[in-house]
C-alpha positions in Angstrom: 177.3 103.7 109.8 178.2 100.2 109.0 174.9 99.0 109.7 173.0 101.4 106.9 176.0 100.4 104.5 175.3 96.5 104.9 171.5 97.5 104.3 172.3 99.8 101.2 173.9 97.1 99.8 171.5 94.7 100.6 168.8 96.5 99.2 170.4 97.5 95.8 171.7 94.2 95.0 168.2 92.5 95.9 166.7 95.0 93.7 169.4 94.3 90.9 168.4 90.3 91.6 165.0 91.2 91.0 165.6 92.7 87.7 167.9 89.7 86.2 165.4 87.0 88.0 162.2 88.9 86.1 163.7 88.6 82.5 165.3 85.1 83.1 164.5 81.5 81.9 161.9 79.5 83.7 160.8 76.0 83.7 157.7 74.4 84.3 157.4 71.6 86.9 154.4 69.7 88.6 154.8 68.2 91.8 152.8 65.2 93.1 151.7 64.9 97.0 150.5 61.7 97.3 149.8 61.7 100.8 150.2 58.2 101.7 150.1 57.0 104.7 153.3 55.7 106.7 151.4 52.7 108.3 151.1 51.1 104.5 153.8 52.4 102.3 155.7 49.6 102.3 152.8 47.2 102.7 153.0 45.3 99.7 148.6 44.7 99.6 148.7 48.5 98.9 151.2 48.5 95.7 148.8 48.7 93.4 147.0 51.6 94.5 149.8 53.9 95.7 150.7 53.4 91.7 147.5 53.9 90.8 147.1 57.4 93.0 150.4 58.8 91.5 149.5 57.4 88.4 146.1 60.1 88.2 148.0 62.9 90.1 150.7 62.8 87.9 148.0 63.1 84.5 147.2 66.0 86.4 150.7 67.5 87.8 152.1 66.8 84.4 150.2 69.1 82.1 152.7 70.9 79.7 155.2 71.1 82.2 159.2 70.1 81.9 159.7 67.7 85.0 157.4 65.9 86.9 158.9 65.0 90.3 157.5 62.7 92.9 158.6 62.8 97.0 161.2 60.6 98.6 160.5 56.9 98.4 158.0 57.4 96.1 157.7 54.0 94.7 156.3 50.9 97.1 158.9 48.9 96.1 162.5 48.6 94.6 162.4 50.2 91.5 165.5 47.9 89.9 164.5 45.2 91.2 160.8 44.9 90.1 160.3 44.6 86.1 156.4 44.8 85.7 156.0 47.4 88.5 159.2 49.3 87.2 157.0 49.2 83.6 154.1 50.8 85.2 156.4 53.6 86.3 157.8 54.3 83.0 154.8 54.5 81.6 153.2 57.2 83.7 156.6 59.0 82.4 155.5 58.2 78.7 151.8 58.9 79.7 152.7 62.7 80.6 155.2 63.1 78.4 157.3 64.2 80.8 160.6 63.4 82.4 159.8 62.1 85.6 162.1 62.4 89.0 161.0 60.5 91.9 162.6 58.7 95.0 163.3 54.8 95.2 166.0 52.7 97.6 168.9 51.0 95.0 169.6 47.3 96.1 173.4 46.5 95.4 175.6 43.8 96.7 178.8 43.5 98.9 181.8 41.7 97.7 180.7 38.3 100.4 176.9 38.9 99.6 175.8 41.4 102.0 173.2 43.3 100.8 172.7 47.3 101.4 170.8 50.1 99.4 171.2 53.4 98.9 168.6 56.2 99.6 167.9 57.2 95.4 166.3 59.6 93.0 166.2 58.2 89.7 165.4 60.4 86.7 163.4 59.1 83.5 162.9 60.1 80.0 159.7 61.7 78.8 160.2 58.3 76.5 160.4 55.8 79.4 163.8 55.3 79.3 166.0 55.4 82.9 168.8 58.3 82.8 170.3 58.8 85.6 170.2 58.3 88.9 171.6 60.2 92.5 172.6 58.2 96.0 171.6 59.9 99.1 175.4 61.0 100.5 174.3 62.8 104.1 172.3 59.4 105.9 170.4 59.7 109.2 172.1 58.4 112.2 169.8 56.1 113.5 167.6 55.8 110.6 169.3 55.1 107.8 172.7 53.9 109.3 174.3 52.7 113.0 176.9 55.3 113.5 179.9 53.5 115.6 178.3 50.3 114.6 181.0 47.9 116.2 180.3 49.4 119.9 176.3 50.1 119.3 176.1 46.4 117.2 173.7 45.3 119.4 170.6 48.0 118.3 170.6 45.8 115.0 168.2 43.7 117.1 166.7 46.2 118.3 165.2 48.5 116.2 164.6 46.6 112.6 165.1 48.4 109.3 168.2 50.4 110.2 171.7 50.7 109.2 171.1 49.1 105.9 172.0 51.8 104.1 175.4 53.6 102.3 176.7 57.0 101.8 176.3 57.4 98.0 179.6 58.8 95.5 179.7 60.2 92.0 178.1 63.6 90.6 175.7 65.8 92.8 173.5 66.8 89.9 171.4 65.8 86.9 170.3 67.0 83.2 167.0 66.8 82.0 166.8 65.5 79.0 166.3 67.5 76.2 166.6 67.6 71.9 169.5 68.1 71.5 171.0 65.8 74.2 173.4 68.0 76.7 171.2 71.1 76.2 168.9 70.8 79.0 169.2 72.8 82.6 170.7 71.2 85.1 170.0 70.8 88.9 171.0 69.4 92.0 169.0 67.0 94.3 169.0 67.2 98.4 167.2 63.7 99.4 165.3 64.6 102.8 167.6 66.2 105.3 170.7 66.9 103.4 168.6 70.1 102.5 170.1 71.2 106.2 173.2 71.1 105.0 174.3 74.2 103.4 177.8 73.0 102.2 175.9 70.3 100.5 173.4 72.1 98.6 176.4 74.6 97.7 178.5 72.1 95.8 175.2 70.5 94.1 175.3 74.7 93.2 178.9 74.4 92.3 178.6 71.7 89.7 176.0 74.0 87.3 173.1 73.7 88.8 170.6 75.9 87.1 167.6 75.4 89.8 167.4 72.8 92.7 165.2 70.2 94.3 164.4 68.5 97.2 162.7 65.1 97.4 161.3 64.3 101.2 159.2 62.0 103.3 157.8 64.2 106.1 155.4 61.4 107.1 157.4 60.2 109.8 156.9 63.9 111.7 153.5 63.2 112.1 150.9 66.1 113.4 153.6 68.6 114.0 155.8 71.6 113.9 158.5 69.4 112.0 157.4 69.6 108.5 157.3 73.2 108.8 160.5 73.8 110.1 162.2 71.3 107.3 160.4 73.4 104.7 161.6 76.6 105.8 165.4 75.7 106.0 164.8 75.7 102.2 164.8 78.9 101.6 167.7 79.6 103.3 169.4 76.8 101.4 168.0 79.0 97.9 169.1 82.6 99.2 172.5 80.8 99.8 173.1 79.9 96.0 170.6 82.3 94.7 168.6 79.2 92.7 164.7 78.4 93.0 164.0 75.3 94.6 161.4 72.7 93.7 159.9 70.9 96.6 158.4 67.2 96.5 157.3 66.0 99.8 155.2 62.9 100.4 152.5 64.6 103.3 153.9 68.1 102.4 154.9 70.8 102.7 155.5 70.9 98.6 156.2 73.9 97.2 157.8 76.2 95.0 161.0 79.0 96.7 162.2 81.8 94.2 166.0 82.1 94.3 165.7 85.3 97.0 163.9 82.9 99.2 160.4 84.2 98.3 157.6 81.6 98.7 156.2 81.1 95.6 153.5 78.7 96.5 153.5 75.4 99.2 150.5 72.8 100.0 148.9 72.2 103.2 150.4 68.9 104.8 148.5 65.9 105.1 146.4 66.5 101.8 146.8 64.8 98.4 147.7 67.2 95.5 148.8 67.9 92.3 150.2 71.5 91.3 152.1 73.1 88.8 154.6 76.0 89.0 157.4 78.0 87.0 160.4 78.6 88.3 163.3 81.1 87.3 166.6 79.3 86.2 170.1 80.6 87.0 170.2 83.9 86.3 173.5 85.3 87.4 177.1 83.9 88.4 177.3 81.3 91.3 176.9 83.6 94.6 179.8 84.1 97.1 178.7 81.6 99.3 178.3 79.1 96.3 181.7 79.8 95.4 183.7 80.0 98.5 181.9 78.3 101.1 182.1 79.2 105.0 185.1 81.3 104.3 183.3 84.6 106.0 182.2 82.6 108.9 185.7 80.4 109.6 187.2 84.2 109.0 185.2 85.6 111.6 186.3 82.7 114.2 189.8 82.9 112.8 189.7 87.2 113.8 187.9 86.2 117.2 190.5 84.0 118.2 193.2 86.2 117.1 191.7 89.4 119.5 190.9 87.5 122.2 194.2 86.1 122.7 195.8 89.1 122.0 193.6 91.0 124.4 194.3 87.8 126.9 197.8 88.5 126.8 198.7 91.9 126.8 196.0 93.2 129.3 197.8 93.1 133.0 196.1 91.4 135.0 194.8 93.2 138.0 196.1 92.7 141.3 194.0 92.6 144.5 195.5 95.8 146.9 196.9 94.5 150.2 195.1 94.9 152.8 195.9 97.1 156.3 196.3 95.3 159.0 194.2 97.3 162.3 196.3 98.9 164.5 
């Protein structure tokens, strides 16, 4: 009985969801796959034409859409920290005539001179101008930090490139800019793997996020089932909070995920491509989940805990019958 309750429900309110996400809002966004190849992203003989390939995808991904948004570490360099190639970047922007999201590290300094960088996505204006910007906050042990660093100190040495990285702070979404500033929808950004973490995505959610996005390198993965499995842990991430979910990734899987988790549309991995989709903004108030987090679940734990010590304790405990001795 409770079972055919849970799928009543279920199938009313997805039906009701339906209805509000058919008549709501949608944006238009173009996604570029670039598709280049580990071994020479960060070679710097190769600068000019990773530029130059996002440069011709983008006149084609850009095409009277919203938002432009390019994968994870988009940019062969340090986006700051290089002037003429920073240029070339804001003019694509101006180019399209479109904002432009994409994924570049941020160099800052410690206090004695130590350098680090955080894992960013910067947003520009349609105009070329730099408007904000979000810091990876969920790093990958191994990859983008040394967890326990003063007992494991000695794998700086080992493996180069690693733990140069910070947790980033400060707000969990963005605006895209719009006439009249402060009008335009806002979303969240889940750099790479934070889009497995569901308490993550939810407070990007939380802080009036009208659709979401995810910027990723899946080159790493290589020839595998990995680039699948990262894409579909979007969806969940989407039916969670309700909110469609734009997809950059630099190999693939890019795609488009309507806020009940439908797949709207995704490339094929290892292929360069430029598409364009429309996805429904917010329609309705912020889910349960959005709002209250793992509540159910810590509930369910709580209840379990809660029975089974009951049950421990006031269940006798059976006693083994003595045994007759033979005669």
């Amino acid at each position: 009985c409770a079972l055919s309750l849970v799928l009543a429900y279920g199938t009313w309110r997805i039906e009701e969801q339906a209805n509000l996400d058919a008549s709501a809002r949608t944006l238009s966004i173009g996604l570029v796959q670039a598709n280049i190849d580990q071994a020479v992203k960060w070679n710097e003989a190769y600068r000019d034409e990773t530029l130059r390939r996002y440069a011709s995808l983008s006149q084609e991904a850009g095409k009277n859409t919203d938002l432009l948004i390019w994968p994870e570490a988009a940019t062969p360099f340090l986006f700051e920290q290089e002037p003429d190639y920073q240029k070339q970047v804001l003019d694509i922007a101006k180019g399209t005539h479109n904002s432009l999201l994409f994924g570049s590290p941020t160099l800052r300094f410690q206090q004695d001179g130590r350098p680090y960088l955080y894992n960013s996505a910067f947003l520009v204006t349609a105009e070329g101008r730099a408007s904000d910007r979000y810091d990876k906050r969920h790093l990958v042990p191994f990859g983008e930090y040394i967890p326990l660093r003063s007992i494991l100190f000695f794998l700086d040495k080992l493996v180069v490139g690693i733990g140069d990285f910070k947790s980033g702070q400060g707000a969990m979404t963005m605006q895209i800019p719009t006439e009249p500033p402060g009008t335009g929808p806002r979303f969240g950004v889940a750099i790479c793997f934070e889009v497995i973490f569901p308490d993550l995505v939810r407070r990007m959610a939380g802080e009036g996020a009208n659709f979401l996005v995810t910027i990723t390198n899946d080159a790493w993965f290589g020839d595998s089932a990995a680039p699948y499995q990262h894409f579909g842990m979007v969806v969940f991430r989407a039916v969670e909070n309700h909110l469609g979910f734009a997809r950059a990734a630099n190999t693939g899987i890019s795609g488009f995920i309507a806020p009940d988790g439908d797949i709207l549309f995704q490339t094929s991995v290892f292929s360069e491509q430029a598409v364009t989709g429309l996805l429904p903004l917010r329609s309705s108030s912020p889910t349960f989940y959005t709002q209250f987090g793992d509540v159910f679940s810590w509930g369910c734990v709580i209840i379990f805990g809660v029975l089974f010590t009951w049950c421990r304790f006031t269940t006798p405990l059976s006693t083994p019958k003595p045994r007759s001795l033979p005669t």
